[in-house]
Backbone as CSV, one residue per row, in Angstrom:
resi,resn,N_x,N_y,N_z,CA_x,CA_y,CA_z,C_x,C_y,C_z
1,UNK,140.695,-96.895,211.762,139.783,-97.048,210.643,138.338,-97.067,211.139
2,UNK,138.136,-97.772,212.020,137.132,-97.942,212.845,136.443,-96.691,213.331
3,UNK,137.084,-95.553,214.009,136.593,-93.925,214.226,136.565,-93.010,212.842
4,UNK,137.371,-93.900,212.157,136.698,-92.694,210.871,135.516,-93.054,210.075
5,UNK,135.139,-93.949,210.417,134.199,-94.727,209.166,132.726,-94.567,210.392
6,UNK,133.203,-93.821,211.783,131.741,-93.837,212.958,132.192,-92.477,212.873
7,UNK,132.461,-91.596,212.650,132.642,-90.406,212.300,131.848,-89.791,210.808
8,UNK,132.355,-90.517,209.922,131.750,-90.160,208.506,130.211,-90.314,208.561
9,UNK,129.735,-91.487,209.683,128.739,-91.989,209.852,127.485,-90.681,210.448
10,UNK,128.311,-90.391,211.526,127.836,-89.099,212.191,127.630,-88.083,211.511
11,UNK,128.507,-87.525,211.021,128.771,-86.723,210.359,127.165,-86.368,209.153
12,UNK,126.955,-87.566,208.656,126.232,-87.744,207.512,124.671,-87.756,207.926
13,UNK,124.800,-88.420,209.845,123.600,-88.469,210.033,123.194,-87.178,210.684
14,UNK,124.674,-86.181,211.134,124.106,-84.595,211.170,123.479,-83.726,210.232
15,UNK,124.405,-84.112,208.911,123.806,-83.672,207.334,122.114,-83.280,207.008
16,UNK,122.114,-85.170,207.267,120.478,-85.583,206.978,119.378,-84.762,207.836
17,UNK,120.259,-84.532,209.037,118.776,-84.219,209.914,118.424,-82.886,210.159
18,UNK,119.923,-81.772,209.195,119.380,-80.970,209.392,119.073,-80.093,207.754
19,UNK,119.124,-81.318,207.038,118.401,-80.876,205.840,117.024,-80.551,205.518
20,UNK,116.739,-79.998,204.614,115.240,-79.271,204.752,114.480,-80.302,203.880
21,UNK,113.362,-80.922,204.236,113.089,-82.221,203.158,112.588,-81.713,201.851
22,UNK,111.285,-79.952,202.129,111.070,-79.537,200.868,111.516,-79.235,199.921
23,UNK,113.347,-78.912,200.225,114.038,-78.283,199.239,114.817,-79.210,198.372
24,UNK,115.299,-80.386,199.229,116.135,-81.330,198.898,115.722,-82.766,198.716
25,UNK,114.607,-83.031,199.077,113.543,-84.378,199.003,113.551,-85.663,200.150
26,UNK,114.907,-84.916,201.229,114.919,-86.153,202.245,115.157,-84.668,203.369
27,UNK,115.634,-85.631,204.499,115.805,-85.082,205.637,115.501,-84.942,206.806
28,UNK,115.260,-84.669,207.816,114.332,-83.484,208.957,113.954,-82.535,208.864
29,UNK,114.882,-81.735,208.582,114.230,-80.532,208.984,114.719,-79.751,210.014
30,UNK,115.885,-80.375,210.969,115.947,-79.857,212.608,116.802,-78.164,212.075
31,UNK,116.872,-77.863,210.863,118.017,-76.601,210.749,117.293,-75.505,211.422
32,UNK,116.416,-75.277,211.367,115.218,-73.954,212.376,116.165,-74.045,213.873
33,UNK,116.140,-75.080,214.555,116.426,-76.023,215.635,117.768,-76.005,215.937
34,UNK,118.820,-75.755,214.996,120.070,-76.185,215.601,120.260,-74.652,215.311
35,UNK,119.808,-73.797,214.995,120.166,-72.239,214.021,119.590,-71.742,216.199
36,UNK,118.490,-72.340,216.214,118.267,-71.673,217.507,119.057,-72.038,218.614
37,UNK,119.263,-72.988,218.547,120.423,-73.718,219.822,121.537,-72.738,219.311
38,UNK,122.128,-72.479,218.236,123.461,-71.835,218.435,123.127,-70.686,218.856
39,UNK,121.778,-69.669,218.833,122.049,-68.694,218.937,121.862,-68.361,220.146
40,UNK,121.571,-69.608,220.987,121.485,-69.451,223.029,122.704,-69.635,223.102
41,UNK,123.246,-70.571,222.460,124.767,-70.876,223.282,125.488,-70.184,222.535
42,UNK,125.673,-69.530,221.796,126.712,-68.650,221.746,127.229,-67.583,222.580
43,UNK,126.414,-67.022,223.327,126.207,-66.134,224.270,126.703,-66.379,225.602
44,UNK,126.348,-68.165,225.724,126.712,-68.321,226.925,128.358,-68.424,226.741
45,UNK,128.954,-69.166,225.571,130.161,-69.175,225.579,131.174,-68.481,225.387
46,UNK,130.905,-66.762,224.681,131.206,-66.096,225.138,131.754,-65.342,226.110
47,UNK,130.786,-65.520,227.116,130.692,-64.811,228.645,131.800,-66.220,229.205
48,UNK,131.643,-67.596,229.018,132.652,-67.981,229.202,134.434,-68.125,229.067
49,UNK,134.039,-67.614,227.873,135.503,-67.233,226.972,136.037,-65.895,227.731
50,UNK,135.524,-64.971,227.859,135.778,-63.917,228.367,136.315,-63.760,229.811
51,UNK,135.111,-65.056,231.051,135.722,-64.967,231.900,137.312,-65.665,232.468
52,UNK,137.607,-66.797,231.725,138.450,-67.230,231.130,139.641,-66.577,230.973
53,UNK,139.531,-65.524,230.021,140.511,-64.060,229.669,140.685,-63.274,230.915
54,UNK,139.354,-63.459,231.686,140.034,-62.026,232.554,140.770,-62.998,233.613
55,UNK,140.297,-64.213,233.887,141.643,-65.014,234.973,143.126,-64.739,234.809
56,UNK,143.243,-65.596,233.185,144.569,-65.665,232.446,145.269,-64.223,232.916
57,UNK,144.115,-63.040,232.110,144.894,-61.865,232.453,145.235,-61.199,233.958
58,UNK,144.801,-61.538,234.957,144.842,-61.501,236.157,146.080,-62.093,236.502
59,UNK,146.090,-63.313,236.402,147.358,-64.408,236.682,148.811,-63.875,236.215
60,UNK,148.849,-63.474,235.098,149.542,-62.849,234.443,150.247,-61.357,234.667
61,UNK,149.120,-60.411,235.249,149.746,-59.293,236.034,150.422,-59.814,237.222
62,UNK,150.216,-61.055,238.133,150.861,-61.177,239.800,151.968,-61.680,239.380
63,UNK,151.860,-62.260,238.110,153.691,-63.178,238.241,154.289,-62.083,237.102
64,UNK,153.929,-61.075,236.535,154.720,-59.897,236.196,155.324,-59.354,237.223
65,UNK,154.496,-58.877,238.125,154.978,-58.353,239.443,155.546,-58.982,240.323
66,UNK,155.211,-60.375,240.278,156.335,-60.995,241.279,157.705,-61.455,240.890
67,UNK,157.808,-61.154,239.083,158.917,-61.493,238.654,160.005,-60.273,238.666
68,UNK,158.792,-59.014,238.538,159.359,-57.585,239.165,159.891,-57.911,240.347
69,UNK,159.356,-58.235,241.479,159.842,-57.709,242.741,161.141,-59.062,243.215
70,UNK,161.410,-60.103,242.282,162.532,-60.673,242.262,163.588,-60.685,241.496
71,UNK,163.684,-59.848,240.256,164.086,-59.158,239.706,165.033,-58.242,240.570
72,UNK,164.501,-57.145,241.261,165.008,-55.627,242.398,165.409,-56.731,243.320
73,UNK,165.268,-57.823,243.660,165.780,-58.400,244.746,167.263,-58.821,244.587
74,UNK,167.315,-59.653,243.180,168.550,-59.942,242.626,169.573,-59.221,242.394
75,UNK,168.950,-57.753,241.890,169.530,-56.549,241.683,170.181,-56.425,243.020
76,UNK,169.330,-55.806,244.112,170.038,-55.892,245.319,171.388,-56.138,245.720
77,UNK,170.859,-57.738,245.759,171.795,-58.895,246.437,173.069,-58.818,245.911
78,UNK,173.268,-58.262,244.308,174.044,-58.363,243.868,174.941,-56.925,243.867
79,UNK,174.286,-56.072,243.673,174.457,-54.900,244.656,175.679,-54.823,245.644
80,UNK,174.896,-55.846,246.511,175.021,-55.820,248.043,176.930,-56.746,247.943
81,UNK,176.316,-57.198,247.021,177.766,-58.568,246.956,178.664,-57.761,246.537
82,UNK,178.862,-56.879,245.125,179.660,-55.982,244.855,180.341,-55.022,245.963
83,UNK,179.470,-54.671,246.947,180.078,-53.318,247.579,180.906,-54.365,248.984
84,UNK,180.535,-55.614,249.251,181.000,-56.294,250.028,182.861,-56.869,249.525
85,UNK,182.475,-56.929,248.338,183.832,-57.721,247.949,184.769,-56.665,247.771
């Protein structure tokens, strides 16, 4: 109860500050301000998101291939067991 009621709190005091006071009669004003902050960091998080993707996708081709090359191994072995018995 306690985090929702310091949440709503927040929440309300993000509202306020980035309301425009001429339009609405209270506020700050910071919306110019937070409109510009998103539009630096979006960019950066992006390029983060992305590099992110190309790990995952990296990671993802070696244990394809290493699940390939144990895969032909099993094949093999088993192969190998057949022509033995």
């Amino acid at each position: 109860m306690k985090s929702l009621l310091i949440g709503i709190v927040i929440l309300a005091a993000a509202a306020f500050a980035v309301l425009p006071p001429a339009a609405v009669g209270f506020g700050l004003g910071w919306g110019d301000d937070v409109l510009t902050f998103l539009r630096g960091g979006v960019p950066v998080v992006a390029v983060l998101i992305g590099l992110i993707a190309v790990f995952i996708g990296i990671a993802d081709m070696k244990d394809r291939a290493e699940a390939k090359k144990e895969k032909l191994k099993s094949e093999e072995s088993a192969e190998k067991n057949n022509r033995d018995a």
